[in-house]
N, C-alpha and C positions, 0 to 999 in steps of 0.2 A: 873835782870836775868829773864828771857822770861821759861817760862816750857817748850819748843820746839826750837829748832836749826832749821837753814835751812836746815840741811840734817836728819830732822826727819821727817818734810814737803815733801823735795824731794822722801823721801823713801814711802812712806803715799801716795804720785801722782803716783811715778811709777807703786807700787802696788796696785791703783785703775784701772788705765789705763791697764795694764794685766788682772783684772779679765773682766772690764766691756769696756774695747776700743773693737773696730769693729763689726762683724755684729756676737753679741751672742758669745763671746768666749767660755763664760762662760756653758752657755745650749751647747753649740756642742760639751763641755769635758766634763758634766754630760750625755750625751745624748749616747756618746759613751761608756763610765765608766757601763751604764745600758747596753748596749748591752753584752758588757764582760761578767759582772755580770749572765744574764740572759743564754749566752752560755754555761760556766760554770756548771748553775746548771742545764741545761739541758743533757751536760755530765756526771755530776753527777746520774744522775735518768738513763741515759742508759749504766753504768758499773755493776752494779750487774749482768744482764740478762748475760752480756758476759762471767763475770768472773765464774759464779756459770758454767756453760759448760764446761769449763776448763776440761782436761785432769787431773788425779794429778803426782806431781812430782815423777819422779823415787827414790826406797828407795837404801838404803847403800847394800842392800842384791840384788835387781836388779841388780846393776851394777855390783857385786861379780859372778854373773850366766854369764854375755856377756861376 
């Protein structure tokens, strides 16, 4: 009895071939994963400014006056 089956091997190929077959799979789905990332936190760092501007919500006693 062999530690490894043919379809432990086959599964081992397929999934070499997904990360490292054609030209950089790999770096152009980390490359993109960073762009996200770095959009993100740049949205991050320009909500404050807006939100602190903000209007505040109308209270239970406003609504009672209209």
């Amino acid at each position: 009895m062999g530690a490894f089956s043919i379809w432990h091997v086959l599964a081992v190929a397929v999934v070499a071939l997904l990360l490292f077959g054609g030209r950089g799979k790999l770096s152009g789905i980390m490359g993109d994963a960073a762009k996200g990332i770095k959009a993100f936190r740049d949205g991050l760092k320009d909500e404050p400014e807006t939100t602190a501007k903000a209007a505040p919500l109308p209270s239970e006693k406003d609504e009672a006056r209209g």
